[in-house]
Backbone as CSV, one residue per row, in Angstrom:
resi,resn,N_x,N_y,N_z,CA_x,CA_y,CA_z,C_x,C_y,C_z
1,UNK,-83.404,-108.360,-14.552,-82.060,-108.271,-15.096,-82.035,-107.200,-16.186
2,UNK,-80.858,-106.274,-16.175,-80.987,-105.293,-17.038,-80.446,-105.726,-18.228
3,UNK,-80.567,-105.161,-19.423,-80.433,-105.610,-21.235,-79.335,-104.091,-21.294
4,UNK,-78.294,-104.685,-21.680,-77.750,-103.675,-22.480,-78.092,-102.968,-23.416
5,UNK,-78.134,-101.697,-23.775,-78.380,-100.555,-24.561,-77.871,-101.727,-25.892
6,UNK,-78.966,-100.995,-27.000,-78.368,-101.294,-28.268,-77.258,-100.034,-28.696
7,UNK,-76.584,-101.113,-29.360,-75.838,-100.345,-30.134,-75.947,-99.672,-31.833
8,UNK,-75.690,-98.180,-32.165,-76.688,-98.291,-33.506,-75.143,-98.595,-34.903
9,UNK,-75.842,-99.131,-35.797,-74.871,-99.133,-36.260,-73.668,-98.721,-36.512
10,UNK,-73.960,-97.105,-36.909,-73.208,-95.964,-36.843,-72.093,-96.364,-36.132
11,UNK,-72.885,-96.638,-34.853,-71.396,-96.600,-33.991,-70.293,-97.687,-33.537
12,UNK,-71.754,-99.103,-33.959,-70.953,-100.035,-34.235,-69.795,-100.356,-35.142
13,UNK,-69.936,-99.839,-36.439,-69.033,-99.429,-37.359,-67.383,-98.715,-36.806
14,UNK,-67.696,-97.570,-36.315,-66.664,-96.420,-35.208,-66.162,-97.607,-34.332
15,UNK,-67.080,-98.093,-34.030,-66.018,-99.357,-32.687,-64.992,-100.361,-33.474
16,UNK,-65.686,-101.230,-34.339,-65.345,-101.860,-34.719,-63.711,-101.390,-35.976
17,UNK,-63.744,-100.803,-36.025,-63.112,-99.537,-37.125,-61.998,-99.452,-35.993
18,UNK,-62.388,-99.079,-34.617,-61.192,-98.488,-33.546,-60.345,-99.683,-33.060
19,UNK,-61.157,-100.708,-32.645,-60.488,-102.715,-32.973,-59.335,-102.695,-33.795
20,UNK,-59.637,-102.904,-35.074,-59.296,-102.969,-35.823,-57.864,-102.090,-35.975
21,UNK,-57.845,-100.787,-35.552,-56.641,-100.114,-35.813,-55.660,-100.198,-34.977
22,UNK,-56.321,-100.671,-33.380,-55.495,-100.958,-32.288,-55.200,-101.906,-32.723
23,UNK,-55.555,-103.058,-33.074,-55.077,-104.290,-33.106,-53.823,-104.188,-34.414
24,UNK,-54.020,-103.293,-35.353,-53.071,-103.108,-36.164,-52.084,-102.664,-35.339
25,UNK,-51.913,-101.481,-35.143,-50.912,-100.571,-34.108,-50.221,-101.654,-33.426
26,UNK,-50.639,-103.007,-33.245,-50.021,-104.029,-31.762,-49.309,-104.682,-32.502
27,UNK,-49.773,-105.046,-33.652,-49.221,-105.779,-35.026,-47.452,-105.689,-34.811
28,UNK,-47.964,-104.220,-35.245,-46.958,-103.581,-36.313,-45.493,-103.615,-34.718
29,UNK,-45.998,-103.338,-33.874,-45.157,-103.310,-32.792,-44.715,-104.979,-31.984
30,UNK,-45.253,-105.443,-32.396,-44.814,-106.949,-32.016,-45.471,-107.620,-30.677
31,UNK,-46.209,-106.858,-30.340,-46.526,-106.988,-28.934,-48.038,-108.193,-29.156
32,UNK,-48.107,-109.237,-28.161,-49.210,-109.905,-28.063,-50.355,-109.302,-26.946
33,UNK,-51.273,-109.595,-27.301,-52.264,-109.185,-26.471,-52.594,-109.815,-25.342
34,UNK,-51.903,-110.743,-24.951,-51.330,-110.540,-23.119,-50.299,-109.600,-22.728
35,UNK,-49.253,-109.168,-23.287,-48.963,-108.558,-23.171,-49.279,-107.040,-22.733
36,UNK,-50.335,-107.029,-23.906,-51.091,-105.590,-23.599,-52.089,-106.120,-22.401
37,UNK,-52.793,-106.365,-22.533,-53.522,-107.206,-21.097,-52.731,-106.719,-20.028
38,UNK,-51.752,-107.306,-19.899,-51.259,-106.701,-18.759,-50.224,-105.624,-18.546
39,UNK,-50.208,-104.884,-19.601,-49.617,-103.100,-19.592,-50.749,-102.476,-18.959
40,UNK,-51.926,-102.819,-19.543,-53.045,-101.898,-19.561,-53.842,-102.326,-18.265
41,UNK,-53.646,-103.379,-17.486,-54.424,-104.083,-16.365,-55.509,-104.333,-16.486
42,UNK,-55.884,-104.950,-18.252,-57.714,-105.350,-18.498,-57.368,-106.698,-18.740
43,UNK,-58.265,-107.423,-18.877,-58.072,-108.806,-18.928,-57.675,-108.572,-20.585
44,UNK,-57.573,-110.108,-20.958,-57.100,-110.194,-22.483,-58.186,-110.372,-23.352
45,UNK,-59.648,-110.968,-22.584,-60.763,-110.751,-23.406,-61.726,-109.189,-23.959
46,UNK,-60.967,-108.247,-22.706,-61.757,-106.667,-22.820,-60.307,-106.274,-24.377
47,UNK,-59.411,-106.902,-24.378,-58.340,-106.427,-25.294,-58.841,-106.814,-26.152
């Protein structure tokens, strides 16, 4: 079974940082994240 790549901080930081601003951006627009879920056709857990 393969192990996912680590992630290094650095970039964990950059991800977590990019979360964070989308999830603001959804905020501010009223929209729930089923919603986006299904604009975007990812489930609501990849959201």
């Amino acid at each position: 079974m393969k192990t996912a790549p680590a992630i290094l901080p650095k970039n964990l930081k950059i991800l977590k940082d990019l979360g964070e601003h989308i999830q603001l951006a959804r905020l501010r627009r009223k929209l729930s994240a089923e919603q986006i879920a299904e604009r975007t056709g990812l489930g609501r857990k990849t959201i």
